[in-house]
N, C-alpha and C positions, 0 to 999 in steps of 0.2 A: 815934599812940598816945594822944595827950591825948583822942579822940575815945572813946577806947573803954574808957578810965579816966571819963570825965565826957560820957557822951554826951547834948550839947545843939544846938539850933540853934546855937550859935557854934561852938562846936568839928569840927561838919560844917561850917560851911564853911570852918572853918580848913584843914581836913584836904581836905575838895575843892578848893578854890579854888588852897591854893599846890601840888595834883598838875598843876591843870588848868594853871594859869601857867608851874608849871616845863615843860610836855609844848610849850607854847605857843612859849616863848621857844628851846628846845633845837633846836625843825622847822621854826622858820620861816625855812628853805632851802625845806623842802618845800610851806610855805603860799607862799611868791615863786612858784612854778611852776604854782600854778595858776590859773586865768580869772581874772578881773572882778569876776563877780558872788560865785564861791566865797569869794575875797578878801575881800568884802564879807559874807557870812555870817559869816565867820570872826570878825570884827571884831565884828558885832552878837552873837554867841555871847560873845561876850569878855566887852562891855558889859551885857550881859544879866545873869551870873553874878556879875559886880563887884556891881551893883546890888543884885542880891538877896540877897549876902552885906552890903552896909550897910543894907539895910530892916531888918536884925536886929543888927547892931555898931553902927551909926551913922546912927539914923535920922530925927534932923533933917538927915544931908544928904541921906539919901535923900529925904524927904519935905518936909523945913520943919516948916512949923506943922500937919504932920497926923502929925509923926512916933508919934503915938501909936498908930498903925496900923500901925508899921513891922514890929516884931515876929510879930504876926499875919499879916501880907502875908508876909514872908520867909522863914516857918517850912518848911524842908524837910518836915518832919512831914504837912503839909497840901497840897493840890493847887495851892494859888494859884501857889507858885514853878513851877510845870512849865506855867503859863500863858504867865510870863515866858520861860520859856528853849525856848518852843513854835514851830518853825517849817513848822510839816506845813501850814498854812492857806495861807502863801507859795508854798513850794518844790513844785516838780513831782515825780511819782514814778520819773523819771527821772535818771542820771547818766551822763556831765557834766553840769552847770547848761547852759542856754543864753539868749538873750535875754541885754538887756543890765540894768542894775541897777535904772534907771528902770520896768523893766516888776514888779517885785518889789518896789520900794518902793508903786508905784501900785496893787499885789495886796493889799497888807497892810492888816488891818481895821482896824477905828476902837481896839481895844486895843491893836493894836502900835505905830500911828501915838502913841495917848496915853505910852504906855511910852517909846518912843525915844525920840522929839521935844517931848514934853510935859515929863515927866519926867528923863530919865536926859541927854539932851543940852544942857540947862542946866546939868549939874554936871558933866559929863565930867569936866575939868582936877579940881577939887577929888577926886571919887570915883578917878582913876587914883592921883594923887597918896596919899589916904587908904590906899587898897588896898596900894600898893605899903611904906610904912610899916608898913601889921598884917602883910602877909604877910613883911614881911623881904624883901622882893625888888623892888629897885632898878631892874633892866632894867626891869622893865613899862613905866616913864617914857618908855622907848624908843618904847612903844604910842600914846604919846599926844602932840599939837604942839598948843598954842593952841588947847584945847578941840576938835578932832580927833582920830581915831581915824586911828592909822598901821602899825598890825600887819599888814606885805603889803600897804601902800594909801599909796599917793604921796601926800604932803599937798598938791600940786596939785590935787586931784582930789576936798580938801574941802567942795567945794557941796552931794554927798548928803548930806552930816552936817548942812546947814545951808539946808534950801531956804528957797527965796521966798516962796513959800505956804505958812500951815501951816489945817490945816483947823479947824474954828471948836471943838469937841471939844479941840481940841489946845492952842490959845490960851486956852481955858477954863483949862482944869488948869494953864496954866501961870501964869493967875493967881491958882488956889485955890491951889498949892501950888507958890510960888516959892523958887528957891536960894535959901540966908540964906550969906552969908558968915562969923555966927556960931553956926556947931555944936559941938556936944560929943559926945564918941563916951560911951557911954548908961557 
């Protein structure tokens, strides 16, 4: 309701984020049952929304020192967030998923590689952490191990979060715009 008393970029995604979250934490019996890979969508869907809900609350940690762009990046209003939370370039037109994660990570353009891996999985731990604080909702932390994603996803199985190689794109951004350990939510 606060959304629709003061309809603003923050208050969408107050009002999406803690429906998405609570829908999240209630079924995930139902996200345990299914593949590998779906598990792993699930997770980047998760990461995905978190982020783009602090590009506009909290955008030095989305960003660092480019948080000035946060606001305009994360504006539901504008097309940029349906970039972030875009997965039709990945995913097949088929279900079940099939193949394993490797072959979907290795699918994903030079935007999503920059998104995940450049951006948003340097701050994972701080951003679950953050999120869980604005929204009020504590389990989320459940979501997250030592900068890991565990929603449906063994934290054994943490190396896709964190490969070997990252592509040269990727290491860029991650030097124009590194995690600060000291942010202020705006």
């Amino acid at each position: 309701m606060a959304f629709v008393s003061d309809p603003t970029a923050r208050t969408w995604y107050q009002a999406h984020n803690a429906s998405i979250i609570s829908a999240y934490l209630h079924h995930r019996d139902l996200a345990d049952a299914e593949s590998r890979p779906e598990r792993f969508f699930l997770n980047v869907v998760l990461l995905r929304v978190l982020y783009a809900h602090a590009l506009v609350e909290a955008p030095r940690l989305a960003l660092g020192r480019l948080a000035s762009l946060g606001p305009l990046l994360g504006d539901p209003r504008l097309w940029i967030p349906g970039v972030f939370v875009s997965l039709s370039r990945v995913l097949p037109d088929r279900y079940p998923l099939g193949d394993e994660v490797a072959a979907y990570v290795a699918a994903e353009r030079n935007i999503g590689q920059i998104l995940d891996y450049g951006l948003v999985r340097p701050r994972l731990q701080q951003l679950y952490e953050w999120s869980a604080r604005q929204l009020a909702e504590p389990a989320l932390l459940e979501c997250i191990r030592e900068g890991s994603p565990t929603y449906a996803w063994s934290f054994a199985d943490r190396a896709v979060w964190h490969p070997a190689r990252l592509a040269p794109a990727v290491r860029a951004i991650e030097r124009v715009a590194p995690p600060t350990n000291h942010w202020e939510q705006r």
